[in-house]
N, C-alpha and C positions, 0 to 999 in steps of 0.2 A: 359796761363791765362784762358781760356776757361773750359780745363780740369778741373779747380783750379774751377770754377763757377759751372761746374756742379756737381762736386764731392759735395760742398756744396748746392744744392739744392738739389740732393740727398741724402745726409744726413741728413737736412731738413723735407724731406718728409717723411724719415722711421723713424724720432722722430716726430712720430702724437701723443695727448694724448689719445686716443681713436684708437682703432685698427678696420680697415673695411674691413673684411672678408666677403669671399663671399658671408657667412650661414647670416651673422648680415646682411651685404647689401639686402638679398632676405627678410629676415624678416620685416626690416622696409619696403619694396616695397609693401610683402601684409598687411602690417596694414596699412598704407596709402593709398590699394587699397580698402580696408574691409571700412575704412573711407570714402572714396568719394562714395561706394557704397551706406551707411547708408546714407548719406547725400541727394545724393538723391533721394532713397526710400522715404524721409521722405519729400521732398520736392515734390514730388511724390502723395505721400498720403497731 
């Protein structure tokens, strides 16, 4: 039964609709870091 439960969370999880790669994971980390920069800089100024 276990097997049975993780087989389907496993399965589960590699039908994401969006696929998160390494490359896509680093890129949204530095726009969301570019973003709190600007943020605030401006908050700054």
């Amino acid at each position: 039964i276990l097997k049975g439960g993780d087989s389907n969370v496993n399965r589960k999880a590699n039908q994401k609709p969006f696929i998160m790669t390494d490359e896509v994971y680093g890129i949204v980390i530095c726009s969301i870091w570019v973003v709190l920069r600007l943020n605030t800089r401006f908050y700054i100024l």
